[in-house]
C-alpha positions as CSV (number, residue, x, y, z in Angstrom):
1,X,-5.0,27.8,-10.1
2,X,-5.2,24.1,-11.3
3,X,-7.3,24.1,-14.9
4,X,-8.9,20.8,-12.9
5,X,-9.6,19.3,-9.6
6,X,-6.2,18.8,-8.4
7,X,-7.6,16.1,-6.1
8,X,-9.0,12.6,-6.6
9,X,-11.3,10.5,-4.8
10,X,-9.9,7.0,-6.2
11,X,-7.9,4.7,-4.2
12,X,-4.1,4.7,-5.7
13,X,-4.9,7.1,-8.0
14,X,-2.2,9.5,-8.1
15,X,-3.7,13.2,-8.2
16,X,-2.0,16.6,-9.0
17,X,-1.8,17.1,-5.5
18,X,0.2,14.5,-3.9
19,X,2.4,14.8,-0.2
20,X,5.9,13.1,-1.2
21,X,7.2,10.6,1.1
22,X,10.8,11.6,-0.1
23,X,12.2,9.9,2.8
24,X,10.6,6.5,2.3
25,X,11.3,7.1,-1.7
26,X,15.0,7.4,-1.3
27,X,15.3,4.6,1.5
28,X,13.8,2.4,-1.3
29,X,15.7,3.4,-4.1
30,X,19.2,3.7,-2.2
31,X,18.7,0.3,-0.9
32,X,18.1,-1.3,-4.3
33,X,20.4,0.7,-6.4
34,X,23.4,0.7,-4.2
35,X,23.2,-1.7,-1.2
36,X,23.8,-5.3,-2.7
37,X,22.0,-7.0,0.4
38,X,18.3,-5.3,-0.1
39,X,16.6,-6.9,-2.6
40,X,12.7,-6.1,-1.6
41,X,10.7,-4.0,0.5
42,X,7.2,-5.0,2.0
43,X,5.0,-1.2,1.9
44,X,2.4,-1.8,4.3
45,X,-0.3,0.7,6.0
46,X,-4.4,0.4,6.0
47,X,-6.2,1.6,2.8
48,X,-6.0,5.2,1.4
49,X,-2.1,5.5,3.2
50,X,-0.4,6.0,0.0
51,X,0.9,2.6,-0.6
52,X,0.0,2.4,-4.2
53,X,0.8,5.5,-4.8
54,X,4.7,5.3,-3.0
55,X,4.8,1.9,-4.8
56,X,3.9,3.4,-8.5
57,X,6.6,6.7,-7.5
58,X,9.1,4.0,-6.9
59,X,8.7,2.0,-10.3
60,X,8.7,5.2,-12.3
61,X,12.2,6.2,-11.1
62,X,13.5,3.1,-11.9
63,X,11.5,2.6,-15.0
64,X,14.3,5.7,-16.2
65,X,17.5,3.4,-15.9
66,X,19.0,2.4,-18.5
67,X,20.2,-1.1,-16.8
68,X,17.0,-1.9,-15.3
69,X,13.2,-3.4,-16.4
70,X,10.2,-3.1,-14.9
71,X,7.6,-5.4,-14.3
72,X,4.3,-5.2,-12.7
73,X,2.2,-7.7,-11.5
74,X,-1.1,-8.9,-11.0
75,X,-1.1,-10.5,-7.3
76,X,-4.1,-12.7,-8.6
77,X,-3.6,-15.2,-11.2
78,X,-0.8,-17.5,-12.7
79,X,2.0,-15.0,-11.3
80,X,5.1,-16.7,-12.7
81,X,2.9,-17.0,-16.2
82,X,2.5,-13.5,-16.0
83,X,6.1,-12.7,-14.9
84,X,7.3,-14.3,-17.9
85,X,5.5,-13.0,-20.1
86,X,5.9,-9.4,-19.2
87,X,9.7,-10.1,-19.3
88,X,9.6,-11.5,-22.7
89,X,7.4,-8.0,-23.6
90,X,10.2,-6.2,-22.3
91,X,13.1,-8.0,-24.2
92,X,12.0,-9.6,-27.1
93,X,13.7,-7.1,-29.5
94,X,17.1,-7.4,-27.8
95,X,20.2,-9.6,-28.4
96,X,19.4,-11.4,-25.5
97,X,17.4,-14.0,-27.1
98,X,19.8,-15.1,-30.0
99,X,19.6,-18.8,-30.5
100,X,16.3,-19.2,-29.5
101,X,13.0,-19.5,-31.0
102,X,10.1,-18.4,-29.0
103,X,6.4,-19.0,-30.1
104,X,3.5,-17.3,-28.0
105,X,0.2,-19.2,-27.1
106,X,-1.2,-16.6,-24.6
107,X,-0.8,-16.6,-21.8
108,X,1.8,-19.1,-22.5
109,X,5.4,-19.0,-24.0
110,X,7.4,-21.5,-25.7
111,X,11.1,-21.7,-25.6
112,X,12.4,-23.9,-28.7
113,X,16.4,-24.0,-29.3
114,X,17.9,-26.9,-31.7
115,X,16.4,-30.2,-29.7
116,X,15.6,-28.8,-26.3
117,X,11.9,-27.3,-26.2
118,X,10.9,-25.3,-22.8
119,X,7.2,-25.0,-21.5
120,X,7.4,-24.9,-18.1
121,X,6.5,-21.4,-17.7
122,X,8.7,-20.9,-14.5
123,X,11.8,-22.4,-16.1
124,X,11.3,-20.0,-18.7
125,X,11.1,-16.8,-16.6
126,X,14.4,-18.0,-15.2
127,X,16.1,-18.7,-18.7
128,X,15.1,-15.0,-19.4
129,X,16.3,-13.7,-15.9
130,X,19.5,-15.1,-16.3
131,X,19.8,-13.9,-20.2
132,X,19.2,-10.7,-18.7
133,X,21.2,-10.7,-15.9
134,X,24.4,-12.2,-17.7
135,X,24.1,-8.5,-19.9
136,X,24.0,-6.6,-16.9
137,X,20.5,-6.3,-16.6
138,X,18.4,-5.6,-13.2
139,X,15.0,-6.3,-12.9
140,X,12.7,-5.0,-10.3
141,X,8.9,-6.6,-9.6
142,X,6.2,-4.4,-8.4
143,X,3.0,-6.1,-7.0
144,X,0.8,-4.0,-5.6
145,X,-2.2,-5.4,-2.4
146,X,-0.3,-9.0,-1.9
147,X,-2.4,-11.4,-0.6
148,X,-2.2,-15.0,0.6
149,X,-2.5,-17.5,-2.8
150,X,-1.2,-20.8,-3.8
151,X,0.1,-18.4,-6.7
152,X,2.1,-16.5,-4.9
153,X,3.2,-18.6,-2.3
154,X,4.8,-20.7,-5.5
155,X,6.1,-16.9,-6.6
156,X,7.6,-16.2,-3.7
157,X,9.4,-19.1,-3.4
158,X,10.8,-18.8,-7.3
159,X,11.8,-16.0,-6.1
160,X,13.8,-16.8,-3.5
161,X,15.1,-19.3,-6.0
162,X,16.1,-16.7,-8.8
163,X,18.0,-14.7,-5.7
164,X,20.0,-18.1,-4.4
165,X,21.5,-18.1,-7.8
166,X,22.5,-14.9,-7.5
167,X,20.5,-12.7,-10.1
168,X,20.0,-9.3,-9.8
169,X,15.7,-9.2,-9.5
170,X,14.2,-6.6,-7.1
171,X,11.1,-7.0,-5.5
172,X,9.0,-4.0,-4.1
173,X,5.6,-5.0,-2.5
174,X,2.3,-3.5,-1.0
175,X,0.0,-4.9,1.4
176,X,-2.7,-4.7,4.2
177,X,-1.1,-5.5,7.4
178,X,-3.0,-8.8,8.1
179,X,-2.4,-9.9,4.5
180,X,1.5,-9.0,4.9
181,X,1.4,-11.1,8.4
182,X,-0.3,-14.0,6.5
183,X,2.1,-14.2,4.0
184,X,5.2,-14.0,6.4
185,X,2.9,-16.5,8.5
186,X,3.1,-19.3,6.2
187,X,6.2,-21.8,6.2
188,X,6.8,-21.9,2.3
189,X,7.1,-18.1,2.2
190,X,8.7,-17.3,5.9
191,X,11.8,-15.8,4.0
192,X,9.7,-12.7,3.4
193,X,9.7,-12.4,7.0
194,X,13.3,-11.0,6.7
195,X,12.4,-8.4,4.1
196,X,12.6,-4.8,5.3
197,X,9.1,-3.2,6.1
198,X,8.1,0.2,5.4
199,X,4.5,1.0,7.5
200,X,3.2,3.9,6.3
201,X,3.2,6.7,8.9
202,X,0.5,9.5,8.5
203,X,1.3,12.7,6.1
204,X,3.0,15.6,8.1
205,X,0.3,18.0,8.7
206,X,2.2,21.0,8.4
207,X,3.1,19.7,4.8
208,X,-0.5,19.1,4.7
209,X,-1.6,22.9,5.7
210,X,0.9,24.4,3.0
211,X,0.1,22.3,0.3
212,X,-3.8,23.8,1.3
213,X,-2.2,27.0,1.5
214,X,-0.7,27.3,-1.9
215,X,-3.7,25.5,-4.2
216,X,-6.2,27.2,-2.2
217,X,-4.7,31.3,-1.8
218,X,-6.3,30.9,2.1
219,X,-4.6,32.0,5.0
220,X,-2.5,30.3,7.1
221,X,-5.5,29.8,10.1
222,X,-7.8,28.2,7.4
223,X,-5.0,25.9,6.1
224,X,-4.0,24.5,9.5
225,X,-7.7,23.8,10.7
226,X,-8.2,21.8,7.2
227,X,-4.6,19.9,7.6
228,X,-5.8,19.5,11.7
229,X,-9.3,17.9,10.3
230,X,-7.2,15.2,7.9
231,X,-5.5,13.7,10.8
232,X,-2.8,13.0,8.2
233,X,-4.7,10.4,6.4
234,X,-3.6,10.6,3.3
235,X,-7.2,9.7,1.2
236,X,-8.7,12.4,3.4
237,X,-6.8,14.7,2.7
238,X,-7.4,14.3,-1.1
239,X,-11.1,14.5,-0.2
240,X,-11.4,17.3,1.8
241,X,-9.2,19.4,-1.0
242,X,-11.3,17.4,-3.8
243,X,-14.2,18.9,-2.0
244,X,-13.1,22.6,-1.4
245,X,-12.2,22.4,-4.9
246,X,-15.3,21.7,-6.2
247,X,-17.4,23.8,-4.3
248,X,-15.5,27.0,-3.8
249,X,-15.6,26.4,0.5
250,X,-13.9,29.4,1.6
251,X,-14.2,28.2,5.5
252,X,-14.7,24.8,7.3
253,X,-18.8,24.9,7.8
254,X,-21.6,22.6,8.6
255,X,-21.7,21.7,4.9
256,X,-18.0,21.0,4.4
257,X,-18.4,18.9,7.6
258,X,-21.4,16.9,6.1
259,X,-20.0,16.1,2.8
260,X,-16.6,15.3,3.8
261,X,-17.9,12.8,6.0
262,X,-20.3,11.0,3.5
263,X,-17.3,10.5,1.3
264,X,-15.1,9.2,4.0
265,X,-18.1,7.1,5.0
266,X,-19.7,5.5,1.6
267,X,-15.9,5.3,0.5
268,X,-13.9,4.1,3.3
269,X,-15.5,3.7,6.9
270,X,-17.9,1.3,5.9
271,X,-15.5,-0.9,4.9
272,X,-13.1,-0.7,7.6
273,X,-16.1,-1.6,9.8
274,X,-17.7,-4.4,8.4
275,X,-14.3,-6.2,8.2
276,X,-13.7,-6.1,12.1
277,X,-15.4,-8.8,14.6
278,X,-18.1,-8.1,17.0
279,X,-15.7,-7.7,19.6
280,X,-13.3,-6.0,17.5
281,X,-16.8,-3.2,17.1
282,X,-17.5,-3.0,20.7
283,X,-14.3,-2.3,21.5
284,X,-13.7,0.6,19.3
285,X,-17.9,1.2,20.3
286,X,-15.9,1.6,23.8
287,X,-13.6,4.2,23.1
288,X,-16.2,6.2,21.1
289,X,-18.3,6.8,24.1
290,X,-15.6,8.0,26.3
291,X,-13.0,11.3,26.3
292,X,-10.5,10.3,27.6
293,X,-10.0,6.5,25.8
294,X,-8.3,4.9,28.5
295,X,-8.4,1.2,29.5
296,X,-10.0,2.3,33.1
297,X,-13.2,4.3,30.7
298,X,-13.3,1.8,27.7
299,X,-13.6,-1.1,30.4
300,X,-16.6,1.0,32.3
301,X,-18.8,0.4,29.3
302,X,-18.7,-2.7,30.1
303,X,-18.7,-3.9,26.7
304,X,-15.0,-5.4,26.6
305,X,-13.8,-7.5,29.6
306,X,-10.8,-6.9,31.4
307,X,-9.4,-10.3,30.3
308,X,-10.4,-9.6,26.8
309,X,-8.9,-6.0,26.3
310,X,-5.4,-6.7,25.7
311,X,-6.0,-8.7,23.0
312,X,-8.5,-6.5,21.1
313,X,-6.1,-4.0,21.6
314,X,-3.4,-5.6,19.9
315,X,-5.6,-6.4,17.1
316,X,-6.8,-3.0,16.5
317,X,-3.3,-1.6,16.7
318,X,-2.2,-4.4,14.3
319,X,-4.5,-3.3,11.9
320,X,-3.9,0.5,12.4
321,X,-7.2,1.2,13.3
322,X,-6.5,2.9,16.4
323,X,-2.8,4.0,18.1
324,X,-1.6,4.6,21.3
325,X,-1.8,8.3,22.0
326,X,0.2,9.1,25.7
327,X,0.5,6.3,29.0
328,X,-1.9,3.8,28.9
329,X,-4.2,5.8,26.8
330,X,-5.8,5.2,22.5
331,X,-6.7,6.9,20.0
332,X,-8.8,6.7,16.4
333,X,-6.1,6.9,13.0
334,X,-9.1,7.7,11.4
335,X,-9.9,11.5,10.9
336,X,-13.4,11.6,12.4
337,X,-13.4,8.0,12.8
338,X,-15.2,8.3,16.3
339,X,-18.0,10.4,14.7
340,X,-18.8,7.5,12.2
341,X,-18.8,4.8,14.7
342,X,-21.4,6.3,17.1
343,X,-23.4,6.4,13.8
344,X,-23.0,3.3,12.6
345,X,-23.1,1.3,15.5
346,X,-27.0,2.3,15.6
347,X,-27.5,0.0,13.2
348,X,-26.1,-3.2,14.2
């Protein structure tokens, strides 16, 4: 038994009791450690998938070679500021540097050597990439929820700058869907379009149901019916253990039921909602009041038009709201998903 709450309810907080995505781990690593062509990776999945998590896995592993550095990043902000700064953090002490007089006037560095003084800040992140990488040195960059800024359009295309002259810097990304599709969406960055992707599947519930199984002592009914009420979201599952946990729940009751939704609701589903369009809501509104979800029942409700449908579709799908479940017919991602929306939709 777990001296604490093995669980957490924080976004990208890793808890005690985490599913490992070992397959999407090792893809990661294997590409950037011994495959010479992959050089970043875009994570990408809705909120409470495991992104940050998978993302904070990956940088740790690294993090324990001896011929790499680590750097994370802020994706708000003076990126390349920040980029050289947490470089120079990393390899001040080292014989890299010999030659060269650096003075620090946070956030910004100074490069001084004989005549030549540097204080373009992304002119000296590459004078310390390439120090680095002419001793051997890789460098991978984590930035965790990318979004569409001036900033990091102008990092992305240093990057792509540092990697046409051939050094040896990793980049490892996470991102909302739409955020990812903005980024690759815009001409200065459409390089990123060629990165490999990585969408967050949902956990494997029978992973789920053991993990359940083992913290827990319950039997193997009980354990399946909790994984079965997760869906395989990853934040619900922290939740519904988080609240088992705390409350000694020795079966799935009306209680269980009624607090597991609140959390999902105050902490999640409110969100998810109030970022989709009216006809984004009446769409999903739609499915929620049929059984079946196909396009024949959402259409009956007569709140989506025929002409209208595919395209809400694809925009639900593209932001994993919902997913195609058999011919022709959708589902929810969301574990009790529909529940919430026939409550909420009562006060539009």
């Amino acid at each position: 038994m777990y001296d604490k709450n093995p669980f957490t309810l924080m976004y990208g907080i890793p808890s005690l009791s985490v599913i490992s995505r070992d397959e999407e781990i090792n893809k990661i690593i294997k590409s950037f450690t011994y495959n010479e062509n992959d050089f970043m990776y875009l994570i990408t999945g809705i909120r409470g998938t495991g992104k940050t998590v998978l993302l904070r896995k990956v940088y740790e592993i690294i993090s324990e070679k001896n011929d790499w550095i680590t750097i994370d990043l802020n994706p708000q902000g003076k990126i390349i500021t920040s980029l050289a700064n947490r470089l120079f953090d990393k390899s001040a002490s080292s014989k890299f540097f010999k030659g060269w007089k650096i003075s620090i006037n946070l956030p910004y560095l100074t490069l001084t050597k004989g005549n030549e003084q540097i204080t373009d800040q992304e002119l000296i992140a590459e004078k310390i990439i390439e120090q680095l990488s002419n001793n051997g040195k890789k460098i991978l960059v984590t930035i965790d929820e990318v979004n569409r800024t001036d900033d990091f359009i102008e990092f992305a295309n240093f990057y792509q700058s540092m990697l046409g002259k051939g050094y040896k810097i990793y980049l490892l990304m996470t991102g909302l869907k739409e955020n990812v599709e903005a980024i690759i969406n815009d001409r200065a960055a459409t390089f990123l379009s060629r990165a490999p992707k990585i969408e967050l599947e949902p956990l494997s519930l029978p992973n789920i149901a053991l993990e359940y199984k083992d913290i827990f002592g319950i039997d193997t009914n009980l354990s399946i019916e909790m994984a079965k009420l997760t869906n395989g979201y990853a934040f619900a599952y922290q939740v519904l253990g988080y609240i088992f946990y705390e409350k000694n729940y020795k079966s799935i009751n009306e209680s269980v039921i009624k607090e597991y939704d609140s959390y999902l609701w105050k902490n999640g589903y409110t969100k998810f909602w109030n970022e989709l369009t009216r006809k984004e809501k009446d769409f999903v509104v739609s499915m929620a009041l049929t059984e079946s979800n196909s396009k024949e029942e959402i259409l009956k409700q007569k709140m989506i038009s025929e002409s209208n449908y595919s395209q809400y579709r694809k925009r639900l799908l593209e932001k994993g709201i919902i997913m195609i479940n058999g011919y022709n017919n959708l589902s929810f991602v969301l574990p009790r998903f529909k529940e919430f929306i026939l409550y909420a939709k009562e006060f539009e």
